[in-house]
C-alpha positions in Angstrom: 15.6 -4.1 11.8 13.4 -7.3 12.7 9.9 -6.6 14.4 8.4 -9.2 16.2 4.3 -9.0 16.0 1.5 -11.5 16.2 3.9 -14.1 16.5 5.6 -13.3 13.4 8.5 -11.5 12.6 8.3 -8.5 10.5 11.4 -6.7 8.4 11.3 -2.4 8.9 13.5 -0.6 7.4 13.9 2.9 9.6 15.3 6.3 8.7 14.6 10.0 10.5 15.7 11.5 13.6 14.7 9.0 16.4 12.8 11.4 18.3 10.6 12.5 15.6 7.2 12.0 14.6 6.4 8.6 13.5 5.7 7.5 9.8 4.1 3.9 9.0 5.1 3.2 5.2 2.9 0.2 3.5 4.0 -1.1 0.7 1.8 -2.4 -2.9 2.5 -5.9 -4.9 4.9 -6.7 -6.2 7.4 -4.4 -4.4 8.3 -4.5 -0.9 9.5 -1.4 1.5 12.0 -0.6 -0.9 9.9 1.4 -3.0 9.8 4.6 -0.2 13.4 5.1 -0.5 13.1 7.9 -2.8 10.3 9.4 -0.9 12.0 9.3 2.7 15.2 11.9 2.2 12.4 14.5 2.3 10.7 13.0 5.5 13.8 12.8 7.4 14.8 16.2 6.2 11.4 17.1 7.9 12.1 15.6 10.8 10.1 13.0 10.5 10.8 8.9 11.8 10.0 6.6 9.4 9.3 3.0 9.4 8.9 1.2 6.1 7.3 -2.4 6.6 7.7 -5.3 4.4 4.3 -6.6 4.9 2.7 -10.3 5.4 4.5 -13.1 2.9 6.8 -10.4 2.2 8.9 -10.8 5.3 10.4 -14.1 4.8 9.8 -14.4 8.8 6.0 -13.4 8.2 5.0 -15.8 5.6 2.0 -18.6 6.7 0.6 -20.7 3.9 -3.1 -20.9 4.3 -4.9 -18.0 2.1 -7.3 -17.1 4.9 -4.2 -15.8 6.9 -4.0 -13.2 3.8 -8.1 -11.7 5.1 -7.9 -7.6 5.3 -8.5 -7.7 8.8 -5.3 -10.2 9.5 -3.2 -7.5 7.2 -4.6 -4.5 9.0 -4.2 -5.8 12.7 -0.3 -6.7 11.4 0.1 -3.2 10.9 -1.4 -2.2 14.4 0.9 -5.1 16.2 4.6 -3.4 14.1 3.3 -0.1 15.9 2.7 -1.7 19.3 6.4 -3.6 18.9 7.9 -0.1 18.2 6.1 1.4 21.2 4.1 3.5 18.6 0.9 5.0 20.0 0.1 7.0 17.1 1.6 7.4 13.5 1.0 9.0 10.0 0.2 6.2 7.7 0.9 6.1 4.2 0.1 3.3 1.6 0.5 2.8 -1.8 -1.9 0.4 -3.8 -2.3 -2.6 -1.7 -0.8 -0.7 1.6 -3.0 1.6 0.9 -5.9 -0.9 1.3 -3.9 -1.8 4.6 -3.6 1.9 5.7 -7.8 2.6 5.1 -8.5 -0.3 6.8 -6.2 0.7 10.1 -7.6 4.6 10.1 -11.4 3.1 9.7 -10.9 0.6 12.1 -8.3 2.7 14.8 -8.4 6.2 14.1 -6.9 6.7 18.1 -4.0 5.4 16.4 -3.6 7.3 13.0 -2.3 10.9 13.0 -3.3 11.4 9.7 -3.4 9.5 6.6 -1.8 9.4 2.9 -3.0 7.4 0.5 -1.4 6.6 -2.5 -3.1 5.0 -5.7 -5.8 3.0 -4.5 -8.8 4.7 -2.8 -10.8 3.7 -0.3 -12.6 0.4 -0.5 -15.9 1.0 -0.8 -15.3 3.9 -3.2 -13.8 0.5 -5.2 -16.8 -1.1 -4.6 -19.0 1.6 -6.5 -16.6 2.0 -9.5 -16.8 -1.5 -10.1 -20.5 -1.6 -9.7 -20.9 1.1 -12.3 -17.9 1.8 -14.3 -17.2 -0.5 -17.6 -13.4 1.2 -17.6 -12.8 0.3 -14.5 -13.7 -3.3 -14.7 -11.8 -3.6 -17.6 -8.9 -2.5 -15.8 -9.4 -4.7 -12.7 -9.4 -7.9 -14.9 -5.9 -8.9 -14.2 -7.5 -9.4 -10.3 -9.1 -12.7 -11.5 -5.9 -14.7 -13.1 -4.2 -13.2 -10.2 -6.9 -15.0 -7.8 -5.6 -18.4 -9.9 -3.3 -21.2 -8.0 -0.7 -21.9 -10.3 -2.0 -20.4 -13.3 -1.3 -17.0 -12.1 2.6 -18.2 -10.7 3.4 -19.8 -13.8 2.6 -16.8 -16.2 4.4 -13.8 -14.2 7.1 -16.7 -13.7 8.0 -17.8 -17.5 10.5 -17.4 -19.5 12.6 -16.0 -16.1 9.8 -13.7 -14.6 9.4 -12.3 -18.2 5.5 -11.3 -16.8 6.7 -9.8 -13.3 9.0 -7.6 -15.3 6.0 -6.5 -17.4 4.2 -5.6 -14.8 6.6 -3.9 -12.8 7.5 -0.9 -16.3 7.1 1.9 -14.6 9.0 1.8 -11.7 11.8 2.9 -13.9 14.7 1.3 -15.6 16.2 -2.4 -16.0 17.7 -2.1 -12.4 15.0 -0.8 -10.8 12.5 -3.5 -12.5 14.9 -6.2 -11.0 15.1 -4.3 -8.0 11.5 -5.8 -7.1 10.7 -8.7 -9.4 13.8 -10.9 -8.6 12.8 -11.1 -5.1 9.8 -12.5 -6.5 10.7 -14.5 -8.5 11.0 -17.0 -5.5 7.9 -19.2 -5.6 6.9 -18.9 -2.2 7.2 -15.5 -1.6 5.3 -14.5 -5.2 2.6 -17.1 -3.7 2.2 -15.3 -0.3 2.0 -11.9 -2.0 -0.6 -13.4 -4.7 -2.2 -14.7 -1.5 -3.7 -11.1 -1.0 -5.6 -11.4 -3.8 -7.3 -14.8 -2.9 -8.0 -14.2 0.6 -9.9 -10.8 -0.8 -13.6 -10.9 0.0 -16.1 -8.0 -1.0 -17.3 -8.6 2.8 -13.8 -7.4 3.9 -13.7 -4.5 1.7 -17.3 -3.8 2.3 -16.4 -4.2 6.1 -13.8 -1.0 5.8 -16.0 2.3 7.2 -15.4 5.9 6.7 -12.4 7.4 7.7 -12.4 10.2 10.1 -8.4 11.0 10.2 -6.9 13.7 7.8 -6.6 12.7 4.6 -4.9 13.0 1.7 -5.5 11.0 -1.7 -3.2 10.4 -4.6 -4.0 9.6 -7.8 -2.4 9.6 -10.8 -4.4 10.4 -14.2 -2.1 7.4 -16.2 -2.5 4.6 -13.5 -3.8 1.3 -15.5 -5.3 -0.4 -12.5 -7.4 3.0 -11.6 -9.7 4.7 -12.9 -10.9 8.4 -12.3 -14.5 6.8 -11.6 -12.9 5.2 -8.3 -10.3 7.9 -7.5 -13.2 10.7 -7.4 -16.2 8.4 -5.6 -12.7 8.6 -2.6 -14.6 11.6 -1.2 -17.6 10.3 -0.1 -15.7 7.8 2.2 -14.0 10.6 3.8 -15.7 12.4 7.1 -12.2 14.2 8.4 -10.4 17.1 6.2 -9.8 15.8 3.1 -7.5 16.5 0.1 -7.7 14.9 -3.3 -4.0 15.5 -5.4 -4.0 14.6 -9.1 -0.8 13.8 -10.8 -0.5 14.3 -14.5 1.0 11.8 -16.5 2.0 9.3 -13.9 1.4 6.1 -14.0 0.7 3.4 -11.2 4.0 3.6 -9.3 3.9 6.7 -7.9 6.6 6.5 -5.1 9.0 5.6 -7.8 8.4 7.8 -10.3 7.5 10.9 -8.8 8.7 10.6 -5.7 9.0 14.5 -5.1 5.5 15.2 -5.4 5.0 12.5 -3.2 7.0 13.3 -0.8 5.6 16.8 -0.5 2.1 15.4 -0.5 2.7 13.8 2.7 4.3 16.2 4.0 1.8 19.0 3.5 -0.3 16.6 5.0 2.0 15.6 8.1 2.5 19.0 9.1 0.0 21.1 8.0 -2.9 19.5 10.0 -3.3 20.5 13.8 -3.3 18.0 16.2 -7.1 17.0 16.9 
């Protein structure tokens, strides 16, 4: 279905009875809401409603050009304006690597209207911030971030040889279909330029701006993800004031939601329905 929000208009794909609780799914780069569909059979079994949004410059109909339209806060206040278009006071949120980003922002910022949250690869911000201040691994593994962060350079070497780079990148989400599945879309210049967009509208004052987070929480890393480390994943507690729950999965990589999308699935779950209503 089409969302319009903020003036833009927003794809959602939605699954689950309609009278069930609501579920906000973000997606990560380079994917788009596609990558939950192994995760939502559960859900729906559950009872759950699930929305899964293709986010800013993923949604051809949500796509400006300037990179300052990309900002943290502009992502996190699209999410907000998809709930108030589906008449969605409150919602579980989950968010996997830059949703997840998305999804801390939203609890820090409007906890009235989280339920509870799931993140899913990338921790909170701040607990970022201090891996990257203090961890060698870890900025070894972020170094991707600054060709990313390059205009051009950065299109034209995920682009080559047919989006020979995208496909690199995207390994782990499983076989040759499923790598296509999500780098063909990108393989359109504008769209991969919108989604590269999040990177260079990224500011260490936006991700310094995101506070604790009061709203359940769970956290999901796993111990094979090359763009986290366990520096970052374990410093996720201390940015945590409601109940929180750290899940370790062994010998997964980055793409959690398509390659262990059962564990996931459970994760949230346990999370969805085993916390009481504040």
């Amino acid at each position: 279905m089409r969302v319009e929000a903020r003036g833009l208009t927003f794809e959602v794909r939605t699954g689950g009875p309609e009278g069930g609780e609501p579920v906000l799914l973000l997606h990560g780069f380079p994917q788009h809401s596609g990558e939950w569909d192994a995760v939502t059979p559960a859900l729906h079994a559950a009872g759950l409603r699930t929305y899964a949004l293709d986010q800013r410059g993923y949604s051809p109909g949500a796509r400006p050009t300037a990179v300052e339209a990309y900002r943290i806060p502009e992502l996190v206040d699209d999410a907000a304006g998809v709930l108030d278009a589906l008449g969605v006071t409150r919602a579980h949120l989950v968010g996997h690597d830059w949703g997840a980003i998305v999804a801390w922002g939203l609890a820090a910022a409007h906890p009235e209207r989280v339920r509870t949250l799931t993140a899913v690869s990338v921790p909170h911000p701040a607990a970022m911030g201090h891996a990257l201040a203090t961890d060698p691994r870890q900025k070894a593994k972020s170094a991707y971030i600054a060709l990313f962060r390059m205009p051009g350079k950065a299109e034209k070497v995920l682009l080559a040889l047919r989006g020979a780079g995208l496909r690199r990148l995207l390994r782990g989400v499983g076989d040759a279909d499923a790598v296509a599945r999500y780098a063909e879309p990108m393989r359109d210049p504008e769209a991969l330029t919108a989604a590269l967009n999040w990177y260079r509208a990224m500011s260490g004052t936006d991700m310094k701006a995101v506070g604790p987070v009061g709203v359940p929480t769970t956290y999901v890393w796993s111990d094979r993800d090359v763009a986290i480390g366990r520096t970052a994943a374990e410093a996720c507690a201390t940015h945590v004031t409601g109940d929180y729950r750290f899940l370790v999965l062994d010998g997964v990589s980055h793409w959690i939601p398509d390659e262990a999308p059962g564990p996931l699935a459970e994760a949230i779950l346990a999370r969805c329905t085993g916390t009481e209503e504040a």
